[in-house]
N, C-alpha and C positions, 0 to 999 in steps of 0.2 A: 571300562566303558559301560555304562547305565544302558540298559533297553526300556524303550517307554512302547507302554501299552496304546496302539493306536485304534483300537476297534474294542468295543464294549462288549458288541455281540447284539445291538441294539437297530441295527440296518437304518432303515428309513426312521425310527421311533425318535430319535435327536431331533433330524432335521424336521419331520413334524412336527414336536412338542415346540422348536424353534419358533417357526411358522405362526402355530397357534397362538404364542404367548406375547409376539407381537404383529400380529394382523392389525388389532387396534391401533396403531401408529398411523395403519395408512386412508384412515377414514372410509373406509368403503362402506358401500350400501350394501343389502342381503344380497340382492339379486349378485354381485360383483364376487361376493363371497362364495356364493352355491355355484359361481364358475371357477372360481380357485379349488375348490373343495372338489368338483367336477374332473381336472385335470391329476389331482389327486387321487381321484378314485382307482386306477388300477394298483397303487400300493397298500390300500386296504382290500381290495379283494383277495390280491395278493396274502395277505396276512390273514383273511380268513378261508382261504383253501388248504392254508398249514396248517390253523383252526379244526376243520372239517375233517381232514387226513386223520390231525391228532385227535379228536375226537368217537374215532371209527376203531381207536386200537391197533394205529400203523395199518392197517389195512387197508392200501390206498384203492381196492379191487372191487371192494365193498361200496354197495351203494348207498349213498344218503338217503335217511328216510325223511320225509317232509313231514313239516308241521310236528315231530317234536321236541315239547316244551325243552328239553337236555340243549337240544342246538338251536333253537330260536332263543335260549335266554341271552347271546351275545350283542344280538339284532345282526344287522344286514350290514355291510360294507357300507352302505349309502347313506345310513342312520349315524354307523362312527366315524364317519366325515364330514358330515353335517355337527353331529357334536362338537366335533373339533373347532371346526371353520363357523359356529355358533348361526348355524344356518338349520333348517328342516331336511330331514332324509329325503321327504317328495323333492325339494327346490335342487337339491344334487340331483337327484332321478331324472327328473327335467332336463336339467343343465346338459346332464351327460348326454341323453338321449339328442339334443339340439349338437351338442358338438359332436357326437356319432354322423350325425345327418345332416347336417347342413352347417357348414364350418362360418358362412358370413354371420347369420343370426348369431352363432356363436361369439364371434367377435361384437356384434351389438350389448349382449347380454353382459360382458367382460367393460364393455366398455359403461354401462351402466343404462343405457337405450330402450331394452326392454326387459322385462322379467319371463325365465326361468319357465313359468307356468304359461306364460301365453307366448314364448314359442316355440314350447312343444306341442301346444296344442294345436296351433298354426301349422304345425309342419304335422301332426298327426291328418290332420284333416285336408292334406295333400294326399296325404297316401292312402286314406280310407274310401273306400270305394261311395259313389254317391246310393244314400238309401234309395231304392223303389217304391212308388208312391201308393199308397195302397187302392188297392181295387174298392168300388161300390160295396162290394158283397161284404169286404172284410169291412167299413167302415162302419157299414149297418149290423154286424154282429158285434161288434166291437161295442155300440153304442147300446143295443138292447142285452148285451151282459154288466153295462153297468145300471141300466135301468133298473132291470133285474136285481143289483144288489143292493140298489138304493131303495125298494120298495120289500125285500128281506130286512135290511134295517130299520126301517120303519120311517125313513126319511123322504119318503114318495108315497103318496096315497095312490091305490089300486084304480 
């Protein structure tokens, strides 16, 4: 009796590369994609924490250092789902954060309703505290430091 190899060793990697090679069949808009790619995204982060680990020297005790170039040349989990799903790493970003937070919009955005960028920002500016309106005193300092640098550059006469 033949034994057949049923695992490559390739995890998620199949059924992504699946995905991606026929998304185009199903006509979708960006916005629809950076929500597929959205639901995706914890199997890319997923794959970039083995990334990180491996890149550390098995060290998983060890902390990442930011910003260098060695471990940002992979990009972000957000950027290689977006690659994928032929979408922008921001419009995942978006996507994810809306489906994080607010599960209806989420289904707006999937269903093709609204885009990605305008409701995160919708649902960021729920949550952002309202700014305080500035005071007299700050409005007039404010306005005689740009005076001030208008007539330094020489684009206001004294």
């Amino acid at each position: 009796m033949r034994n057949f190899r049923t695992s490559f060793g390739l995890g998620h990697a199949i059924g992504l590369w699946i995905i991606s090679h026929n998304l185009h069949r199903r006509h979708l808009q960006p916005k629809q994609r950076a929500a597929i790619a959205a639901e995706y995204l914890e199997v890319f982060a997923a794959e970039a924490k083995k990334r990180q680990i491996a890149a550390q020297n098995n060290e998983a005790a060890k902390a990442v250092m930011a910003n260098l170039p060695e471990q940002v040349r992979g990009g972000t989990a957000s950027d290689e789902a977006g690659d994928m799903f032929g979408v922008s790493g921001r419009s995942v970003r978006d996507a994810h954060f809306v489906m994080k937070n607010n599960p209806e919009a989420f289904e707006k955005i999937k269903n093709g309703e609204v885009a990605p960028s305008a409701a995160a920002k919708a649902e960021r500016a729920k949550s952002a505290p309202p700014k305080p309106e500035p005071t007299i005193e700050e409005r007039a300092k404010k306005a005689a430091e740009r005076i001030y640098r208008e007539v330094a550059l020489g684009r206001r006469s004294r």
